[in-house]
C-alpha positions as CSV (number, residue, x, y, z in Angstrom):
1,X,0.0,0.0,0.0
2,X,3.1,2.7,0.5
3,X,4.2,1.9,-2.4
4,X,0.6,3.0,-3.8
5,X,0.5,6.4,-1.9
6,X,4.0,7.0,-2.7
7,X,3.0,7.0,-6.5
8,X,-0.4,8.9,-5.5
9,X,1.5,12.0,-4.0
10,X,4.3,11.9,-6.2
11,X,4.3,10.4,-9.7
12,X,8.0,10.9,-10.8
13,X,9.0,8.0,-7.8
14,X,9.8,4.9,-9.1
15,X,10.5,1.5,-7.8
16,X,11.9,-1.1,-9.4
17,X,10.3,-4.4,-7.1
18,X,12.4,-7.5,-7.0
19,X,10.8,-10.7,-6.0
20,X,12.5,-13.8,-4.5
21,X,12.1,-16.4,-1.7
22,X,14.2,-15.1,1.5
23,X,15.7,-19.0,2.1
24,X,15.0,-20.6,-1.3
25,X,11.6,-23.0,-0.1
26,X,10.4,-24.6,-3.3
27,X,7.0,-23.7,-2.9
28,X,8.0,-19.9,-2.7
29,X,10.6,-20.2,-5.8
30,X,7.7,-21.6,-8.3
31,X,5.2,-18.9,-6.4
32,X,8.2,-16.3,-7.4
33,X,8.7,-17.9,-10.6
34,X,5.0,-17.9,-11.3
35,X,4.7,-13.9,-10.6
36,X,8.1,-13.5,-13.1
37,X,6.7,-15.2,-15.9
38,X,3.4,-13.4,-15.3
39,X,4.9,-10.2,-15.3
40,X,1.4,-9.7,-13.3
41,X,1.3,-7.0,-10.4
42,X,-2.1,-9.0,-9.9
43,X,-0.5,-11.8,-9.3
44,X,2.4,-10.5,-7.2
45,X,-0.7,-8.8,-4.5
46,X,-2.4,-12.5,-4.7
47,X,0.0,-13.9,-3.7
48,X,1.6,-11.4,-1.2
49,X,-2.4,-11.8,0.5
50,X,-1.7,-15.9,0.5
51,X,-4.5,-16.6,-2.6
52,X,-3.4,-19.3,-4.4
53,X,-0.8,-18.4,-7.3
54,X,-0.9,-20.6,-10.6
55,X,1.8,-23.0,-12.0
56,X,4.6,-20.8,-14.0
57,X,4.3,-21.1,-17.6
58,X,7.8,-20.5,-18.5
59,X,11.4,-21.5,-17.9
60,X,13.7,-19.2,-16.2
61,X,16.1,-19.2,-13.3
62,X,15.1,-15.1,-12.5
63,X,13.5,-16.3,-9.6
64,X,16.9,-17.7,-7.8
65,X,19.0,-14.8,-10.0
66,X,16.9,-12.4,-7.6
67,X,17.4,-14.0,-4.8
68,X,21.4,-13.5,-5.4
69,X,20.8,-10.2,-6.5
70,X,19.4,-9.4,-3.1
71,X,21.9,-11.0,-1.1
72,X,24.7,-8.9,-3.0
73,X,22.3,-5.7,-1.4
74,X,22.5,-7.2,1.7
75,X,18.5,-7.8,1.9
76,X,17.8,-10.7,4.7
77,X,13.8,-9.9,4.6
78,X,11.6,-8.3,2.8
79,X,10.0,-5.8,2.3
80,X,13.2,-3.9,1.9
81,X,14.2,-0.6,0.2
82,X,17.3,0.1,-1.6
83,X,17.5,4.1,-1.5
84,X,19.2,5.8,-4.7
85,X,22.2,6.5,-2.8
86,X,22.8,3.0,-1.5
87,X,21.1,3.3,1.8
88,X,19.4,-0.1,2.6
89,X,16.1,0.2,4.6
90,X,14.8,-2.6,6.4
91,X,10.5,-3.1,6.9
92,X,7.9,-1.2,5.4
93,X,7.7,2.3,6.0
94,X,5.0,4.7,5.4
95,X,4.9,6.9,2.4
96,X,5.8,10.3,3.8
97,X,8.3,8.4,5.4
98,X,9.9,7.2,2.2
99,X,9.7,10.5,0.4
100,X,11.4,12.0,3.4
101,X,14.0,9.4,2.9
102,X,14.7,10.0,-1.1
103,X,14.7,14.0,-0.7
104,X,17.4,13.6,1.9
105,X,19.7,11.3,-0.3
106,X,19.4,14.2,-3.0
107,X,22.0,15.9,-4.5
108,X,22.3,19.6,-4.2
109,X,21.4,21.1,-7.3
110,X,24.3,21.4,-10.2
111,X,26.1,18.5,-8.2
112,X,26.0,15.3,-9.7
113,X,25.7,11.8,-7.8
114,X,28.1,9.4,-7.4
């Protein structure tokens, strides 16, 4: 839902989402495969409200790829955010919260980031 209201009060945010089991249980990895080859944001709330999720219909090893890709950003549990500048935050948070959060990890204007 933050990520809804984060959208709703400012429509230049955007969040790339990256699904994957935390420890690599089958039944999550063909729930996260199932959502890849969906490419269904339908499917990803179904499932993140434990409705049943359908069988994947494609081949793909994303759904472990992600998982490596958030162990590389240090994410143990989701959710998580990975701010712009690098800043790894832990639990969900509340929109103005996470507006707050990318305004203070802006550059000063004229000053790129690195």
């Amino acid at each position: 839902e933050s990520i809804k209201q984060v959208l709703e009060k400012d429509p230049d945010v955007a969040f790339q989402l990256v699904v994957f089991s935390r420890n690599n249980d089958p039944a999550v990895l063909r729930k996260v495969q199932a959502i890849l080859c969906s490419k269904s944001a339908a499917m990803l709330e179904d499932a993140y409200h434990g409705k049943t999720v359908p069988a994947p219909d494609c081949a793909s090893d994303a759904a472990v790829g992600n998982g490596k890709i958030a162990a590389d950003f240090g994410v143990s549990g989701t959710p998580a955010i990975v701010l712009p500048d690098g800043r790894l935050i832990p639990g969900t948070r509340d929109a103005d919260t996470i507006l707050r959060m990318l305004k203070e990890g802006e550059a000063p204007p004229g000053k790129p980031v690195h």
